[in-house]
N, C-alpha and C positions, 0 to 999 in steps of 0.2 A: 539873238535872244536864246537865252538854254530855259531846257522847262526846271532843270533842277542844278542850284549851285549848292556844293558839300565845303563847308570849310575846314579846315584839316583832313591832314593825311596822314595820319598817324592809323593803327590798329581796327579803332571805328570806323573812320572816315574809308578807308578805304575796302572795308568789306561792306560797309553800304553804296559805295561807288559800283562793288562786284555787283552788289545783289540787285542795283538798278538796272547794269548792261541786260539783265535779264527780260526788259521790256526795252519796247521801241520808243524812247526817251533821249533827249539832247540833254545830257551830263554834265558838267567839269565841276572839278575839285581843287580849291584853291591853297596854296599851301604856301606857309610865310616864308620856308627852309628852303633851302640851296637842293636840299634831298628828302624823299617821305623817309620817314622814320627818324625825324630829329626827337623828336619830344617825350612824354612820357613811357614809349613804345620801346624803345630803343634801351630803354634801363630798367627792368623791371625783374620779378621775379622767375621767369617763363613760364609759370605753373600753370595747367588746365586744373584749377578746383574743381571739386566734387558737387559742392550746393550745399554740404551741410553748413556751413556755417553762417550765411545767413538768414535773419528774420525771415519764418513763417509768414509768406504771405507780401514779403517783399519784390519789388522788380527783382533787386539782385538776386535773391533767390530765385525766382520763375526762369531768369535769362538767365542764371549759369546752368542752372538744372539742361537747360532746351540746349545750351550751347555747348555742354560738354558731350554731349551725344549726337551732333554736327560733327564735331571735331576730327573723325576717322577719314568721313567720306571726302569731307573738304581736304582736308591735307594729303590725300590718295590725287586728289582732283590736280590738284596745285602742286605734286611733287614735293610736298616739305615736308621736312620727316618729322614722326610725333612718334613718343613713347608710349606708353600707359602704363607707366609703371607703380601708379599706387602711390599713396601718401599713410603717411604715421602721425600722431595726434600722439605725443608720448604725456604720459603720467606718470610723476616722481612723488605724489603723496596722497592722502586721500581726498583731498581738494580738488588737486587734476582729476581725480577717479571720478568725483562728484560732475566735475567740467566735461567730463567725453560723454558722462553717458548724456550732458544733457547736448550738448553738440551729437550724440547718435540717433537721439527723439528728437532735435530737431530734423536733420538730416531724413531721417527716414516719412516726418510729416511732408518735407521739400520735394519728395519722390526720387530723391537720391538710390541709386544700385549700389552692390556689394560692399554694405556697411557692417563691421562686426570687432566686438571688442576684444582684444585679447590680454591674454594674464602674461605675467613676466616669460615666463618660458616661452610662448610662444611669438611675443616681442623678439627675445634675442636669438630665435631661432632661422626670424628673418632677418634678422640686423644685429649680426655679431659684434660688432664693434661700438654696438651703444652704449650708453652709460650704463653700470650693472646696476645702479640706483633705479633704475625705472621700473615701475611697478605694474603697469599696464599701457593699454595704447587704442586707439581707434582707427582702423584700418577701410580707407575708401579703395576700392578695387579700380575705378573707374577714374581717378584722378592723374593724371601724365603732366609731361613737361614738352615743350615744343621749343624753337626758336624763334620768337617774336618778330625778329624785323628779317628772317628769311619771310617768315607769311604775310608781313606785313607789303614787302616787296614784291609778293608775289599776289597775292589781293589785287595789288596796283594795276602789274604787269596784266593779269587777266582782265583786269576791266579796261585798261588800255587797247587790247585786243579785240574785245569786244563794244568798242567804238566811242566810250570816255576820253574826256579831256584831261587832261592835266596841267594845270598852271604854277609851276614852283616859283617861289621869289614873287610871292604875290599874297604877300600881308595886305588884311583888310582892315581899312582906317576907319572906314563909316559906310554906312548902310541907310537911305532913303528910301520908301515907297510909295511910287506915285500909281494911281488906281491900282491896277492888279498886277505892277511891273517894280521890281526890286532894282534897285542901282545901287550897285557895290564898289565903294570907290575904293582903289588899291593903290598902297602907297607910294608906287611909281606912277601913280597921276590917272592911270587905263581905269577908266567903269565896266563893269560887268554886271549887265542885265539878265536878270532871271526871274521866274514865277513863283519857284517857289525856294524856300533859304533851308540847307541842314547846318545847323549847329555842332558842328564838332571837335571843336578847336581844345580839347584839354584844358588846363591850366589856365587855358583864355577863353572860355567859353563861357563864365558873368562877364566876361567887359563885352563880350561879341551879343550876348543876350543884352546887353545895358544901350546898346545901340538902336535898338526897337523900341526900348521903354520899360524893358524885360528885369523886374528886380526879384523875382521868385528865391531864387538862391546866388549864395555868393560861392568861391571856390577858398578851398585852405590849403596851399601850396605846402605838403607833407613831403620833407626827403627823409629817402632810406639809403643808408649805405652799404656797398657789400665788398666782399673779396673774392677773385677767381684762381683757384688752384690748378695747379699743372693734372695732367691726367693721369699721372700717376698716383694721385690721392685721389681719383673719382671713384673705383670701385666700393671706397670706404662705407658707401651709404650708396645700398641697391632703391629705396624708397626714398620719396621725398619726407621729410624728417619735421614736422610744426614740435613746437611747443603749445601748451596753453596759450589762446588768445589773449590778447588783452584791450584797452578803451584804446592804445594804440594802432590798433589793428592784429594780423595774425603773429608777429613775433620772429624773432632771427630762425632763420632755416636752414636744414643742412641739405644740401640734391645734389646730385648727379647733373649734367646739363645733358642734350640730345648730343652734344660731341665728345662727352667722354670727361669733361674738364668738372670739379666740384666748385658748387657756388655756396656761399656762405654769405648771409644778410637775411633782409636788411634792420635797421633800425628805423624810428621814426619820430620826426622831430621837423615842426613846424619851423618854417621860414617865411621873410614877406618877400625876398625877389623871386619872382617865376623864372628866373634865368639859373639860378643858383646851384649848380649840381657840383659843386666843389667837394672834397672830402676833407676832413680832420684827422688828425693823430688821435683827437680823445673819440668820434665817432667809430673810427675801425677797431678803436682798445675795446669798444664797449663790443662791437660785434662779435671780436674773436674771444671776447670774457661771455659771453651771453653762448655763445657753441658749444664752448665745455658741456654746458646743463645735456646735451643731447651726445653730443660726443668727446671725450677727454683727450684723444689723440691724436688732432687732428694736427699734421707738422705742417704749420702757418709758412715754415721756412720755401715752403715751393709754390709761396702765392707769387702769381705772374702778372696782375693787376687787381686795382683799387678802384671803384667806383663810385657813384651816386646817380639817383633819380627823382624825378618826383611826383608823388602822387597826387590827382586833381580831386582831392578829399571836400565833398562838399558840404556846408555849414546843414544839412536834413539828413545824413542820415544811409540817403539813398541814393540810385540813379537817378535822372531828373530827367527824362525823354517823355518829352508832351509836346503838344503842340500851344503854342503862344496864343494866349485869349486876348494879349495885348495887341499880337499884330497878327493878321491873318497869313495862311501859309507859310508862313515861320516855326521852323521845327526844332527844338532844343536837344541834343543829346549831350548834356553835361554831367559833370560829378562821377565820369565814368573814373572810380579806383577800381583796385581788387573787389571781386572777381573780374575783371574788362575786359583782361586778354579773352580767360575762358567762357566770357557771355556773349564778344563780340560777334559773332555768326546769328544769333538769336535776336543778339539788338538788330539788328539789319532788314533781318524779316518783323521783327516787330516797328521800325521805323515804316516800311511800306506799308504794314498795315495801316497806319497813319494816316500816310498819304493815301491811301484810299479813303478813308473818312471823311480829308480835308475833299476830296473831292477830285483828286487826283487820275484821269483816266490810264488805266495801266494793259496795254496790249503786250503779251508777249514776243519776242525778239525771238522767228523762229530759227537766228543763225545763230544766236547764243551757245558758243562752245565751254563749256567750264574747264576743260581742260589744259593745263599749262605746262609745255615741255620743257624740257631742262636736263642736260647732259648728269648726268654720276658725277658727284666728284669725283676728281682724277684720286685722291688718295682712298677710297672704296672699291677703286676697278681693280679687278681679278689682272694677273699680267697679258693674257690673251687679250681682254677690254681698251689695255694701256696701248699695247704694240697699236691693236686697229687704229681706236683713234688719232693716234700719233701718223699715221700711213697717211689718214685721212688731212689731218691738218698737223702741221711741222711746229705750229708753234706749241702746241702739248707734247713737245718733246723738252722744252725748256721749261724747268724747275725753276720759279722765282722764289718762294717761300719755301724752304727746308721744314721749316718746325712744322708746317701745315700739310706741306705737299703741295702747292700749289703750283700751276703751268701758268705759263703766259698766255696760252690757250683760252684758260678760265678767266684771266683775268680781262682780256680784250669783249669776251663773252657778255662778260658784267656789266663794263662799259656801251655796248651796243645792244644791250638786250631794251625792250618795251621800254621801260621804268628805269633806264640806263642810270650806273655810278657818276655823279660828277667829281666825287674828292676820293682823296685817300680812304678816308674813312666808312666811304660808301663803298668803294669797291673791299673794305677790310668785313664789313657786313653781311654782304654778300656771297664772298668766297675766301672769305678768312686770311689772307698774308696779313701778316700782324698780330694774329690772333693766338698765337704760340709763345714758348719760352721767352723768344728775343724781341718780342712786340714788335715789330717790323724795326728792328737796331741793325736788320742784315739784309732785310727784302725792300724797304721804304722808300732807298732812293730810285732803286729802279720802277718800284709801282709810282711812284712821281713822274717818272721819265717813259714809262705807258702811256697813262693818265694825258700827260701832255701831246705826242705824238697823236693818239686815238682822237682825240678831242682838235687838233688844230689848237691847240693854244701854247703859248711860251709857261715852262716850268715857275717861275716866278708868278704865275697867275695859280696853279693846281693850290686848292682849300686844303686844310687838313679835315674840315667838316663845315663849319659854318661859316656866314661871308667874315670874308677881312680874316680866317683862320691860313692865311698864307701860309705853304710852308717852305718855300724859296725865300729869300729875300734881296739875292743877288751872288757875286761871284767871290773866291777869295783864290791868291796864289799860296799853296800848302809850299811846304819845305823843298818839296822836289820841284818845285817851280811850273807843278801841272796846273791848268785851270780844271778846277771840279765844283759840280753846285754843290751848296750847303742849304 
């Protein structure tokens, strides 16, 4: 029996999983994927927002305001690196000029820091390469970009540590509660009883609410598409780069990512499968025709991947984190869109506050360590760094990924750490082989051929991300009559 079961493991789920190890509490987090970070988490824009842009007096306002000033200590804590490098709200007429300032009265009502608007010159004095059309701009000081499913992995990893469960591959089909005991059936047939239920399954999180009785909100599965350019087009844009919002949401954006690489997206446009992260020819024309308004010369020629995501956009408006009048101890965190990533640390303490409400006894966990270690990457070590740790372990002497940098070192690391890689894809998340010029066209087969060994399993079983993403399929004889896998 656990006192508290989280569903999903995505962003939310797993920083309220952290922020629970923090009391003496029986945990586990149930999670549909093969690996945390399949879902919304995993595709998103990495932006830490500022707060101004929404509604005065909304959740998403209160928890992005609270959670982007979490964001230092926690990513210090966790080892994941964050930037703060500021955002632009650009204006190209007097309509946008109209828009920022009311987006900086908002903002400043939200209790938003270092907001201030500036006139063309001082727009393109930080952003030489903008469009010279811009006429002004809104400048959040305090707004940054992180990497989403490092933190999200590392959230995991630290409540792992601190004595959380994890259950992957354990989609939940239906949910019963008899007196004050929850049974959650999973659809490999195992029940898991618990007291009380978190809600946080994304995209799934009305069907998992619909389970209780729960019809408050529905969800509108919103994708956005984006582009990732080589790092040689990242210095193009030192600020994260919005346009005017729209009923769409906040609009194609031009940033920097924390590695150096530019991202460009997304767009946004309603779909009904919650599976659907496919991309389109006519979605990426729109994105790289929507870029121009902010930057004209951006050379699309050195984009290295094409994405999609989707957002759990819900039919109110708003976050939707209450607790169920329908069902007792049942707690909803749905509808979590933009702001999520940058409110998630704030929803987590606002989730326990909850659970205090509900009734929840909550004793602190006086071994509770928040902090999560985790080697350098090998491509940031000084040469002194490289030689040590090379002395120390012989497999960071082997280069598996060139375009990243990456050792074999790192890669086996990934694999055995807490919240360990099972696929390709998770250790590509992790520590990036793949994540360069040649999307792993050079490092793949051998991160397969890790993957396999580290794990005890035969290459023909290694995922590429999701189940049945096999990426073996068997043997063939090439020309020279070798056996090699494919």
């Amino acid at each position: 029996m656990y006192d508290i079961a989280i569903i999903g493991a995505g962003i939310v789920g797993s920083s309220i999983a952290r922020e629970l190890s923090k009391y003496n509490l029986k945990t586990v987090v149930l999670e549909k994927g093969v690996e945390v970070c399949q879902g919304t988490t995993k595709a998103n824009s990495a932006i830490v927002h500022g707060g101004y842009d929404a509604n005065e007096g909304s959740l998403k306002a209160r928890l992005n305001v609270e959670g982007n000033k979490l964001y230092p200590k926690l990513c210090e804590e966790l080892n994941v690196e964050f930037k703060q490098n500021g955002s632009l709200v650009l204006a190209f007429d007097e309509e946008d000029k109209k828009h920022i300032q009311q987006l900086y009265d908002r903002g400043i009502k939200n209790g938003v820091e270092g907001l201030k608007i500036l006139n063309k010159e001082e727009v393109l004095k930080l952003e030489p390469s903008v469009n010279k059309n811009v006429v002004s701009a809104l400048l959040c000081e305090v707004a940054g970009i992180v990497c989403p499913f490092n933190l999200n992995i590392a959230l995991m990893e630290n409540a792992i540590t601190n004595g959380v469960d994890l259950k992957l591959e354990s989609e939940v089909v239906d949910i019963n509660k008899i007196d004050d005991e929850f049974n959650i059936k999973l659809k490999n047939g195992k029940i898991i009883k618990s007291k009380y239920v978190i809600n946080a399954a994304g995209v799934y999180s009305d069907k998992i609410n619909n389970m209780i009785g729960g019809d408050e909100y529905y969800i509108i599965p919103r994708k956005g598409e984006y582009k990732i350019l080589d790092k040689s087009e990242g210095k193009i844009a030192n600020h994260t780069l919005f346009q005017c919002p729209t009923k769409k949401g906040k609009g194609v954006l031009v940033t920097q990512t924390v590695h150096g690489n530019l991202l460009v997206g997304p767009n946004a446009n309603v779909v009904d499968d919650k599976e659907d992260i496919s991309t389109s020819r006519e979605g990426i024309e729109e994105v790289v025709n929507a870029s121009r308004k902010s930057i004209e010369n951006i050379d699309f020629r050195k984009t290295i991947t094409s994405f999609a995501g989707l957002r759990a956009t819900p039919n109110t408006g708003d976050f939707m984190i209450f607790a169920s009048d329908k069902c007792k101890n049942f707690i909803n965190v749905g509808g979590i869109e933009s702001p999520g990533l940058a409110s998630s640390p704030a929803i987590a303490k606002y989730v326990v506050e909850i659970l205090k409400e509900e009734g929840l006894n909550l004793e602190k966990n006086t071994d509770f360590n928040p902090i999560r270690r985790k080697n350098k990457p090998f491509s940031h070590m000084s040469s002194k760094e490289k030689e040590e740790i090379a002395k120390k372990d012989e497999r960071y002497k082997k280069i598996i990924c060139r375009c990243e940098m990456v050792t074999e070192g790192e890669i086996i690391d990934a694999i055995k750490s807490p919240c360990g890689a099972k696929t390709v894809d998770g250790v590509k998340r992790r520590v990036r082989p793949g994540m360069g010029r040649c999307q792993g066209g050079f490092c793949g087969p051998k991160v397969i051929e890790i993957i396999a060994r580290e794990l005890n399993i035969n290459v023909e079983d290694v995922l590429k991300d999701y189940d049945k993403s096999n990426m073996v399929v068997g043997k063939v004889k090439e020309m020279r009559g070798e056996l090699v896998e494919i």
